[in-house]
VMD Tcl script that draws the C-alpha trace (Angstrom):
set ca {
  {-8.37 3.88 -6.33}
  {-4.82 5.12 -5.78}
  {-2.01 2.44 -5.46}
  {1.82 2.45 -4.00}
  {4.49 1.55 -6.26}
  {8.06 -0.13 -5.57}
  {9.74 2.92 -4.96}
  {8.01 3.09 -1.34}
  {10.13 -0.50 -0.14}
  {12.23 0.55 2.60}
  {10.53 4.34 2.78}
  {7.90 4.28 5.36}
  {7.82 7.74 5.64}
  {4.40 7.72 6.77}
  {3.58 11.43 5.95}
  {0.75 9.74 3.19}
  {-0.84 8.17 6.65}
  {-0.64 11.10 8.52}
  {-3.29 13.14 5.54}
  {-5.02 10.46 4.84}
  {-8.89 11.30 6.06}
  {-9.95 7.49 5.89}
  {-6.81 5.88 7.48}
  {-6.44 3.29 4.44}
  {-2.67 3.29 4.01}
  {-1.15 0.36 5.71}
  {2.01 -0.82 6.66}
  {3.79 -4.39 5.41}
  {7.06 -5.42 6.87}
  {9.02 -2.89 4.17}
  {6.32 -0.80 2.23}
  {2.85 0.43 2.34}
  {-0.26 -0.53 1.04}
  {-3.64 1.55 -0.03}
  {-6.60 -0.38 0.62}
  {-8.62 -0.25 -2.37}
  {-11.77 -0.28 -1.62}
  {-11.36 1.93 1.81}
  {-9.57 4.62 -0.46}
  {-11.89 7.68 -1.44}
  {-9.76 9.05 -3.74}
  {-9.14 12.22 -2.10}
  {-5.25 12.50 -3.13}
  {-4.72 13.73 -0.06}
  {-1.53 11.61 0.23}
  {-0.12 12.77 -3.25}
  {1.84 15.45 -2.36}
  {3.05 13.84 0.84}
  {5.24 11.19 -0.12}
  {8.75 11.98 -0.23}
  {9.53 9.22 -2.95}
  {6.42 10.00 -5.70}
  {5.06 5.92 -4.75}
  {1.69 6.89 -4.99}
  {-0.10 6.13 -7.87}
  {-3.19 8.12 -9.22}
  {-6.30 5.71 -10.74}
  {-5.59 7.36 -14.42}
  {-2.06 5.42 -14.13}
  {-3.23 2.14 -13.63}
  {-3.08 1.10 -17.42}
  {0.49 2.07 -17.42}
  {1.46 0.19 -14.19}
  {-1.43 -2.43 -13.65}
  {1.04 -4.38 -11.33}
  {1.52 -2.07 -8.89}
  {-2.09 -1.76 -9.03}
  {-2.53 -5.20 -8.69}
  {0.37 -6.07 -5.82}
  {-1.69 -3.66 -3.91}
  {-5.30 -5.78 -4.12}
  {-3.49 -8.99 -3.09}
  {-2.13 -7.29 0.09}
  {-5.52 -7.50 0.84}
  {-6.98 -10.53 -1.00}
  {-4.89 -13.04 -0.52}
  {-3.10 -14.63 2.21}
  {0.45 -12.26 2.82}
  {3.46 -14.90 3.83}
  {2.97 -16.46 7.37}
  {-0.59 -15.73 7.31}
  {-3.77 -18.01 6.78}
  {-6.15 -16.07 5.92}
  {-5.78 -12.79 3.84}
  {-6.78 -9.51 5.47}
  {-9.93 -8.74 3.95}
  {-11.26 -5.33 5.09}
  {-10.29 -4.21 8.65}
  {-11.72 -1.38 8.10}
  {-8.65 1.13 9.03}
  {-5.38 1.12 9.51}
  {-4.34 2.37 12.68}
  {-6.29 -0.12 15.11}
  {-4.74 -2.87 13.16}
  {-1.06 -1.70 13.21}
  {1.38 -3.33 11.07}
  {1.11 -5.95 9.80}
  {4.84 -7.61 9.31}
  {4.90 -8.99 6.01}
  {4.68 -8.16 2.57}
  {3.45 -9.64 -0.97}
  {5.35 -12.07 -2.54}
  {6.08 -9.45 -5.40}
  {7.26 -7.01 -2.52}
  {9.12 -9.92 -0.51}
  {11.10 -11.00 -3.40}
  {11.66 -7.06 -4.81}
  {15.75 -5.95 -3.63}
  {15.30 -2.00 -4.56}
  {18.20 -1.08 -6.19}
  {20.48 1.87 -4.64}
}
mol new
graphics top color blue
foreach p $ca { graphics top sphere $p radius 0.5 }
foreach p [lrange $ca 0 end-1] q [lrange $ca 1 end] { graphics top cylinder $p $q radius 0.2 }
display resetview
């Protein structure tokens, strides 16, 4: 599974959706998301992102947060919602969604 870190809040780019063959990046209210268990781990989106967010599956003992702030987009309730958002199964027909983790929410990136 491949994950986004921070440095994708306030960068959606979108060049990592445009590649991606199984349309499992989606978009919160300031970053995106990979869905982990829609991703195929093509890497497709590696080279795409202007800001190196993405995150191969050989880096998640290095970074296991970003790894994990990525699951909980999906597995838990996101701020205004009740229920979490499970497995839509794609990103485009759902759109964004307009909100973010908690981690993400509460994140100012620096400048």
């Amino acid at each position: 599974m491949y994950a986004i870190n921070d440095a994708c809040i306030d960068e959606l780019d979108g060049s990592c959706v445009e590649v991606c063959p199984v349309d499992c990046i989606y978009e919160g209210l300031t970053k995106r998301y990979i869905h982990p268990r829609e991703c195929v781990d093509c890497g497709a989106c590696l080279s795409t992102c202007p800001v190196d967010a993405i995150m191969e599956p050989d880096e998640a003992e290095d970074n296991p947060a970003a790894f994990d702030d990525n699951a909980r987009f999906f597995d838990e309730p996101l701020p205004g919602c009740d229920q979490p958002l499970g497995d839509p199964g794609g990103a485009g027909p759902l759109g964004p969604v307009g909100a973010d983790t908690p981690t993400v929410a509460a994140h100012t990136k620096a400048n």
